[in-house]
DORO-86065 format. One record per residue: x, y, z of N, C-alpha, C, O, CB in turn. Coordinates in steps of 0.001 Angstrom, whole numbers, plus 500000, padded with zeros to 6 digits. Each point is the difference from the previous one (the first is absolute). Glycine has a CB too. Layout:
REM residues N
XYZXYZXYZXYZXYZ/...
END
This chain:
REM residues 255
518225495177504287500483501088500829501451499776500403500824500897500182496852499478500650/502562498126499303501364500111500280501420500351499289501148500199500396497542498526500672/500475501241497369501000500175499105500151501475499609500829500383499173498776497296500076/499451503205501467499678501378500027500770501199501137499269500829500541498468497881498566/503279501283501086500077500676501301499520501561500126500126500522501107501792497827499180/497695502200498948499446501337500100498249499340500580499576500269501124502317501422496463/497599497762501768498768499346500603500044499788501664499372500507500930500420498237496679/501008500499502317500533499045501679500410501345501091499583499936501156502012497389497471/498981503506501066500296501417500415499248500952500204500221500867500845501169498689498290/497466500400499999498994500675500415499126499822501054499522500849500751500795499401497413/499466498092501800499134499018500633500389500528501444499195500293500884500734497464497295/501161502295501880500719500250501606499684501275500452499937500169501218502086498492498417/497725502457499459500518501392500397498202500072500126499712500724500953503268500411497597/496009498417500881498893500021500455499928499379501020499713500707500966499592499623497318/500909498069502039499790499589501339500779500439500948499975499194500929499275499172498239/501413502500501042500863500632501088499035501886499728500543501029500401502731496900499332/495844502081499816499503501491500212498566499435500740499334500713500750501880500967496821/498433496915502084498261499456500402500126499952501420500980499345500357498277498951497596/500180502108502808499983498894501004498854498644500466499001499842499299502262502283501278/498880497340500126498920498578499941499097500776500494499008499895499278502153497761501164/498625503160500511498578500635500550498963500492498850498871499541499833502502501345502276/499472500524496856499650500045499222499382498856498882498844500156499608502458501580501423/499496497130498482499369499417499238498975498795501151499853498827499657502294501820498042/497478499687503115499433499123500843498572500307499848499102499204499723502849500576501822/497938501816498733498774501216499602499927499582498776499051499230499857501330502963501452/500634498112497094499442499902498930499532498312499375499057500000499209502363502456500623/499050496529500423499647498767499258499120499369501466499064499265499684503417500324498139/497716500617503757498648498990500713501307498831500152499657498833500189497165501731498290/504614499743501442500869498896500546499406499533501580499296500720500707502981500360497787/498124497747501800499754499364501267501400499425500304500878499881499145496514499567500505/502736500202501660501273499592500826499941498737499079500974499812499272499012501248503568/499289498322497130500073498450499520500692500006498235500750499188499458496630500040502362/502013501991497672500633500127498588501793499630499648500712500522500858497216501466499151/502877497224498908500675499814499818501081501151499769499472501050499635499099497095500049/502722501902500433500804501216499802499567500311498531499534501111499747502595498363501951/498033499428497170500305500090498439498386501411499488499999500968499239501404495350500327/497538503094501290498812500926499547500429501114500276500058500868499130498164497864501189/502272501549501272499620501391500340501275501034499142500155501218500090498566497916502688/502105499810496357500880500485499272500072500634498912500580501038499681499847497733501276/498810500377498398499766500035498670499484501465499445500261500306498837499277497132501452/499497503742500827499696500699499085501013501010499499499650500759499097498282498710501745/503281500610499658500994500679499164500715499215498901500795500598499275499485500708502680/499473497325497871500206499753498929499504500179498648500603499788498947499971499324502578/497933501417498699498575500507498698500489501513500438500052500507498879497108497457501110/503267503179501006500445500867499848500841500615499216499866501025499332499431498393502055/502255499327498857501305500762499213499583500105498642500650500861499407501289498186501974/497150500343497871499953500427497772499732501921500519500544500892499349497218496029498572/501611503288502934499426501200499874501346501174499825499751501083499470497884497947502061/503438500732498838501454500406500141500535499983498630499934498906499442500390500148502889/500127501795497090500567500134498547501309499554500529500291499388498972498350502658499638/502240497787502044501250499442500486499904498650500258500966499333500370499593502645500524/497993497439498880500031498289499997500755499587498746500610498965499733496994500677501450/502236501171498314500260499965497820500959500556499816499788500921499210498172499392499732/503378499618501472500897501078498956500059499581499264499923501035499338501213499874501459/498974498172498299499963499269498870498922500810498927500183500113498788500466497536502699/498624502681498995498646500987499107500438501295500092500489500580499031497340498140501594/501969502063501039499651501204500258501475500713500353500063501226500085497326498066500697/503980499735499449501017500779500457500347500476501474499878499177500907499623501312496957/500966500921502445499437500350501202499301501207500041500258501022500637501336497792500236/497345500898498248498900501458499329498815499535501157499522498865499986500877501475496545/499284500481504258499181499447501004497722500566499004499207500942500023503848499680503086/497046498179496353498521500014499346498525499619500565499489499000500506502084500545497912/498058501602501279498546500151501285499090497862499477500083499589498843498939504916500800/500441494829501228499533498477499521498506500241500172499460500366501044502662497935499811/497314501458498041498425499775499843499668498475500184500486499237499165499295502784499105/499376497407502821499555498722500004498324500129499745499193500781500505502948498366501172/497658499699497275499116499546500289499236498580500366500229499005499313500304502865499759/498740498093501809499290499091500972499097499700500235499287500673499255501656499687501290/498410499003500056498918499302500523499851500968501628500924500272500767499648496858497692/498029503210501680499755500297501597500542499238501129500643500739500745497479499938498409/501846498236501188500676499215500300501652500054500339500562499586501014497442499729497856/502585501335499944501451500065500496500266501417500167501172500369500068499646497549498768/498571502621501211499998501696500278500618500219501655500284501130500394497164499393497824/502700498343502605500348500597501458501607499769500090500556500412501018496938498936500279/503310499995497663501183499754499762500408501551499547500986500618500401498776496596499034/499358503197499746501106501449499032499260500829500711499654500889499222501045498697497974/498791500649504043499699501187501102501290499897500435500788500943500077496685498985500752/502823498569499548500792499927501244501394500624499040500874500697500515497840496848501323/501285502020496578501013500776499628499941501420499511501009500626499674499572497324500003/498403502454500289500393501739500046500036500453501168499586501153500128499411499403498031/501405498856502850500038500841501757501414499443499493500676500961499634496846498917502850/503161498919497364501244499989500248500786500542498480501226500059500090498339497883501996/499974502361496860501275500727498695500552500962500235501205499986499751497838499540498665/500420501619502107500671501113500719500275500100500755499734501121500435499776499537498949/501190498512501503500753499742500854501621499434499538501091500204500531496487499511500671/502037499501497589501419499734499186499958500615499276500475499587498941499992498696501212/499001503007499863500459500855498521499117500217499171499889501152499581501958498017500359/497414499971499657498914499773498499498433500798500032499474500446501020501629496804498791/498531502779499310498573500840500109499405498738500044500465498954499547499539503468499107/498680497789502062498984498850500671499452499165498441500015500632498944498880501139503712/500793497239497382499724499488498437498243500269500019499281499692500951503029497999498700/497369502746499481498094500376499488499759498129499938500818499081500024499043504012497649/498854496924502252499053498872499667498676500096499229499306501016500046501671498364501877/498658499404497287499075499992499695499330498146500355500390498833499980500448503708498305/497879498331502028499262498833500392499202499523499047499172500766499508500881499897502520/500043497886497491499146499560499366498757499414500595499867500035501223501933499862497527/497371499620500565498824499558500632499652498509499598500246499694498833498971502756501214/500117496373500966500183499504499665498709498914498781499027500664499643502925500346502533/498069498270497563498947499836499202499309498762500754500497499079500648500617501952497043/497610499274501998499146498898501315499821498888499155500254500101498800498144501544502810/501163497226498922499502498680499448499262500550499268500003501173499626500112497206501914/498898500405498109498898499891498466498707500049501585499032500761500000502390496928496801/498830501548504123499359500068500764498725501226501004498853499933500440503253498408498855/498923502584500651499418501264500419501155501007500279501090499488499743496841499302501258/502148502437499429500305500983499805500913499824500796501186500112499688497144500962499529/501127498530502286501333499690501105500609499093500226500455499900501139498820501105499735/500998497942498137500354498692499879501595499982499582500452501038499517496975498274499846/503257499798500765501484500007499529499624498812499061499062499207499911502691501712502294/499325499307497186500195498387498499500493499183501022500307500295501155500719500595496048/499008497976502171500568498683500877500446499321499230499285499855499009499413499961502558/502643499421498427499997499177498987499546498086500663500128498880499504502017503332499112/497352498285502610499335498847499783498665499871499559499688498834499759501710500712501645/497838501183498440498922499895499074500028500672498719499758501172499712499146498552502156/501439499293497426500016500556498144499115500849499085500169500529498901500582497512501160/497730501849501257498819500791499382500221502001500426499487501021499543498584496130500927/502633502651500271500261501519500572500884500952499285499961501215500191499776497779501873/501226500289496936500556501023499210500109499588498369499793498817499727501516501920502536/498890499851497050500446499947498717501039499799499963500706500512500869498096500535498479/501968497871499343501775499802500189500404500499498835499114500172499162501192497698502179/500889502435498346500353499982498802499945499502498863499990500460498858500631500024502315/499323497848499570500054498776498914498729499755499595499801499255499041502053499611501880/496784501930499983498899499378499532499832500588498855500454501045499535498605498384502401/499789499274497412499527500394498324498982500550500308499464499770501084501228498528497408/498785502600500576498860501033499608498496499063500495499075500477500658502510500880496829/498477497597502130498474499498500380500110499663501786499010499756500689500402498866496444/501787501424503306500259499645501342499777501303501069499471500180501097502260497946497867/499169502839499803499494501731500625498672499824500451499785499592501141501454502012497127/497666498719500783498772500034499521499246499107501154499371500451500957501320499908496339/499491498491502429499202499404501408500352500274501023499194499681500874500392498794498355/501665502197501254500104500611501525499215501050500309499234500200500942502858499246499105/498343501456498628499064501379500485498813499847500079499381500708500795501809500604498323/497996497544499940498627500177499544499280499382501782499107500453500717501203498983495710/500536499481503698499521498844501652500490500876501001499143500485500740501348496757498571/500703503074500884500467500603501323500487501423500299500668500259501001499839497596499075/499148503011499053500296501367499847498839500531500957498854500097499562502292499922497860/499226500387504130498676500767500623499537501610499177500527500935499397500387497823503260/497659500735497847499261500653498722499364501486501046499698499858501185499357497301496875/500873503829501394499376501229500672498429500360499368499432501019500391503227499971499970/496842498315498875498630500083499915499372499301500470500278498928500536499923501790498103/498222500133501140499101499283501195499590498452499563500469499221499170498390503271501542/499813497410500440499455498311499868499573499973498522500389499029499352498507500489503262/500362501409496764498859499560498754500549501805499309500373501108500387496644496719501029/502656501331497266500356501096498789499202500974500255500639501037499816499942497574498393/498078501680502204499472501145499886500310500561501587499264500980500111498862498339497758/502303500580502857500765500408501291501201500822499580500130501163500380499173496712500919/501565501524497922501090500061499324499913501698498988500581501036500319499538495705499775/499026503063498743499495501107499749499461500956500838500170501192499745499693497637498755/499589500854502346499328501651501222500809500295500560500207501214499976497836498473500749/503046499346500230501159500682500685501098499874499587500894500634500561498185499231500985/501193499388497480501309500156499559501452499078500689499925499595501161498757502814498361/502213497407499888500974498602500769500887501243501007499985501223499864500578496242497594/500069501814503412501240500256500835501616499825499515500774499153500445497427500124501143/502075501643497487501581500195499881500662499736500955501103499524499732498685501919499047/499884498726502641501255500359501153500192498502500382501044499764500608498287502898500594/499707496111498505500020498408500093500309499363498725500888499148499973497431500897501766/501057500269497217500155499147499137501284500178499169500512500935499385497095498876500751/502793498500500177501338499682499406500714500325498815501218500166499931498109498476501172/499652501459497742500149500329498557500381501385499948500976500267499299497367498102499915/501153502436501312500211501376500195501177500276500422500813500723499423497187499551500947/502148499158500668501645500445501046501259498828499328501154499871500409497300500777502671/500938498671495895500981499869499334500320500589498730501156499856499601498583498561501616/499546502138498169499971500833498676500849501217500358500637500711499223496927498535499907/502318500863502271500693501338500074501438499808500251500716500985500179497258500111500675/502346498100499164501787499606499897500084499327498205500928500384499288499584498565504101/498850500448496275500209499544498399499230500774499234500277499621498862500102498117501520/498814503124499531499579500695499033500898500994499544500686500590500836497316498892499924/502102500809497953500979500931499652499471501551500397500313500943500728500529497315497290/498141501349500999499391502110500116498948500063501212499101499222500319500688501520496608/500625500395503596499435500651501274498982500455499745499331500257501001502352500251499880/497805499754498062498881501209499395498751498410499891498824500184500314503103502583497594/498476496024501701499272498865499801499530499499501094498855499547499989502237500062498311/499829500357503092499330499839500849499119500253500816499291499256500678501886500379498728/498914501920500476499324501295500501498427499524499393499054499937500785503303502229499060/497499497561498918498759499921499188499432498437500505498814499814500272502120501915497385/500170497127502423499413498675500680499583500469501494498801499748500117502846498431498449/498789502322502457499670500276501255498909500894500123499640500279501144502488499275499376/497226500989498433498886501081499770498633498816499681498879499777500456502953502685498275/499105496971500164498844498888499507499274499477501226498831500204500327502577498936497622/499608500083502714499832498917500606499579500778501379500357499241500902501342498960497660/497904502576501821499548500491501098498811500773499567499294500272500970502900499690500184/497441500391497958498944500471499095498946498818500296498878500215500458502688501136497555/498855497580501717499187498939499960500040499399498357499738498816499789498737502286502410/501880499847496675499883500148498729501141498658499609499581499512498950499621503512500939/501938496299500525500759498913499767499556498922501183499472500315501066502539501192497737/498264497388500841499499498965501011501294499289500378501071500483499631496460499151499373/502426499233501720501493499645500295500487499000499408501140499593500227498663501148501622/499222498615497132500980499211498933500353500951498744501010499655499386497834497933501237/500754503095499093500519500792499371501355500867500097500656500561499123497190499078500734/502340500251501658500958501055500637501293498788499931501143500153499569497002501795502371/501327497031498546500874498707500341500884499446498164501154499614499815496487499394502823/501255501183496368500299500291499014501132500549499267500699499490499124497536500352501542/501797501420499934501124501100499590500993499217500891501084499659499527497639502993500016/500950497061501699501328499682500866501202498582499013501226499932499914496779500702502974/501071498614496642500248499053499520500632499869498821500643499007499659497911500662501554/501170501943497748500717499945498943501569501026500334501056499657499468496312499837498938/502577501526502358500978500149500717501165499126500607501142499779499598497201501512500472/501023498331500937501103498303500904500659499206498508501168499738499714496549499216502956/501114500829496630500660499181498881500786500414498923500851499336499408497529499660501082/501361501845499359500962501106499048501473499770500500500836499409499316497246502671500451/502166498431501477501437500315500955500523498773500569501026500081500676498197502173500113/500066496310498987500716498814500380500515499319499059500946499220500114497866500649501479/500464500449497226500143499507498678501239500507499401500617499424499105496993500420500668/502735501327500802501322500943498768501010499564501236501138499796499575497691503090498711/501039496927503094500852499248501067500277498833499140501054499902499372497901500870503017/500154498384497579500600498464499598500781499849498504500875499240499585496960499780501846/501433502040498003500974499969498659501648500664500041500698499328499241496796500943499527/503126500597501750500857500711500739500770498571500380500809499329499359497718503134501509/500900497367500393500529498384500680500629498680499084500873499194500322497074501391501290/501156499538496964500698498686499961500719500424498927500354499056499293498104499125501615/501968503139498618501109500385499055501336500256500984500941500713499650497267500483498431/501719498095503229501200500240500987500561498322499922499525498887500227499338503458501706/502562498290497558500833498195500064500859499986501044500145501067500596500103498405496936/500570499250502967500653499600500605500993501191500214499814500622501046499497497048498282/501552502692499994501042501143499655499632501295501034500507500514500998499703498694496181/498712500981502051499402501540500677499612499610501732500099500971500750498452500053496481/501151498044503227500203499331501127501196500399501054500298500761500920498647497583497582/501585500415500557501789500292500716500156501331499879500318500562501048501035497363498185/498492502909499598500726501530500466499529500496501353500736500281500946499329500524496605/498473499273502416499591500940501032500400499083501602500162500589501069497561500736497050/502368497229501716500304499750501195501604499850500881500340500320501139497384498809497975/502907500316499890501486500096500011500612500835501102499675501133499645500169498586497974/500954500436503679500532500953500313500802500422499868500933499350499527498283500354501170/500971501901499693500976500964499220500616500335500754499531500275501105499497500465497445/502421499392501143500851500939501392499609501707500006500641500941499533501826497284500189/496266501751500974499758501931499812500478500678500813500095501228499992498042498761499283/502283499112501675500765500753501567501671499371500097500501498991500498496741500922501256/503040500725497838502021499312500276499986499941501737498971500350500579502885501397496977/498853497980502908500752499855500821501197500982500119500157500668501022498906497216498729/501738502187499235501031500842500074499557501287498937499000500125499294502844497751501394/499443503093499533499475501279498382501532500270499727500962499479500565496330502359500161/502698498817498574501443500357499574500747501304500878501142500408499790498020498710497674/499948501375503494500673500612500582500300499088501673500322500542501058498693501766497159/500840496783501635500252499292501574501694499615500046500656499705499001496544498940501179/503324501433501205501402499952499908500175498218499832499107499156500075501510503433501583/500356497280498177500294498673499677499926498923501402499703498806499979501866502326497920/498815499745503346499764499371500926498372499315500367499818498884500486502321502641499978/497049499223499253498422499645499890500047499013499044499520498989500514499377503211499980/501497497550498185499939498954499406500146498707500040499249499128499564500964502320499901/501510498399501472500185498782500273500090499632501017500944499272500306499686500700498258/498514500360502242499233499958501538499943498157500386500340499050500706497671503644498751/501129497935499207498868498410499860500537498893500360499728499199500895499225501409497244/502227499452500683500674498788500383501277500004501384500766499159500470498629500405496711/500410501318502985500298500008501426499256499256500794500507499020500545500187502888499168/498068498402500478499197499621500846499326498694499565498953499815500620500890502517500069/500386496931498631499986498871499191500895498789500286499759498814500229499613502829498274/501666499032501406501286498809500552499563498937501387499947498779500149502079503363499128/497718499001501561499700498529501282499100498867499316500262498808500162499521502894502194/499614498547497209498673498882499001501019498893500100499786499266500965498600502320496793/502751498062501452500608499179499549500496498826500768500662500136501029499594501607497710/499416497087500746500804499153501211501533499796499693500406498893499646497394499714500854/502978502383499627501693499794499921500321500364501701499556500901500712501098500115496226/500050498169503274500736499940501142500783501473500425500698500390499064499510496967500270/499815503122501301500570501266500500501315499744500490500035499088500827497827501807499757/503326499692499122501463499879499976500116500416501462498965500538500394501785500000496976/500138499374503478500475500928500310501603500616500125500191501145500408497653498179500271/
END
């Protein structure tokens, strides 16, 4: 940000429209809270500003689509009350959802327990024994239970994960019929989950290791995307700097 001053400029012109009461109501700040927190949320605000970017957008003021997590959704309220106030149309959102453990439905991943999520790096027989051991299951106690009433889509894990990795919609429609029918059982269901997961980690890891050193450095390398100066700045703005630079020096001052 510091090497950004359209960024750093924004940062200001939002925290001079917030006030602390307001963000006190929206984030649950407390007296005891540090300045840097109760700061920060105009710093996840200013991307929403097409004037963070002239480097991209110019001074073309471009409507910003975010998308997010529920979770950070009380940051881009707080910034569509304050964009039209500097000018800008309020930025839209989309909320993603998030994906539960292997555990159960209302569970978060953890990475301290390795049994709760699937990784990238795991191998196919590693998939396979997670889903098969720790994938919560929505059918009943005993198979012929199972057949009369049929499993629970709205719990079972295999299900509510098929529906983010399954490709066709029309397939799931027919697994969630099955499987509540009573007519699919849940290794069977866990099954499909398993050749799915493994399918999409497998073309991940292959992807991954056709990436070399090179392609690395490009994407990480930084870039000057924000000047400092432009070609229309007067010359006095230019050599400011070293204006303001000189005291630095240990040379003795004349007089």
């Amino acid at each position: 940000m510091g090497e950004c001053p359209s960024f750093y400029g924004n940062v200001l012109r939002i925290q001079k429209s917030v006030t602390f009461n307001q963000v006190k109501g929206i984030f649950g700040f407390g007296d005891s809270d540090v300045i840097g927190k109760i700061a920060f949320p105009a710093v996840q605000a200013a991307p929403c500003l097409s004037s963070t970017f002239p480097f991209i957008f110019g001074n073309e003021k471009v409507p910003c689509l975010v998308p997010c997590a529920i979770d950070q959704d009380p940051y881009f309220r707080m910034t569509r009350d304050v964009a039209p106030k500097l000018g800008y149309l309020k930025p839209a959102l989309i909320h993603s959802s998030f994906l539960p453990s292997l555990q159960g439905a209302d569970t978060k991943m953890s990475a301290s327990d390795l049994n709760s999520s699937i990784y990238l790096k795991d191998t196919p027989k590693e998939i396979k024994n997670k889903i098969n051991k720790y994938a919560f299951s929505g059918g009943r106690e005993t198979v012929e239970m199972h057949r009369e009433k049929g499993g629970d889509c709205n719990v079972d894990i295999s299900y509510q994960y098929l529906k983010y990795f399954l490709e066709s919609d029309e397939e799931l429609i027919k697994i969630e019929k099955a499987y509540t029918s009573g007519n699919m059982l849940t290794g069977e269901l866990k099954n499909i989950l398993i050749e799915s997961i493994s399918k999409i980690v497998k073309e991940h890891q292959t992807n991954r290791s056709k990436i070399t050193d090179d392609d690395v450095k490009e994407f990480m390398t930084p870039r000057n995307q924000c000047p400092s100066f432009y070609d229309s700045d007067v010359i006095g703005k230019i050599v400011f700097s070293a204006v303001q630079a000189a005291p630095c020096l240990s040379i003795k001052f004349h007089s």
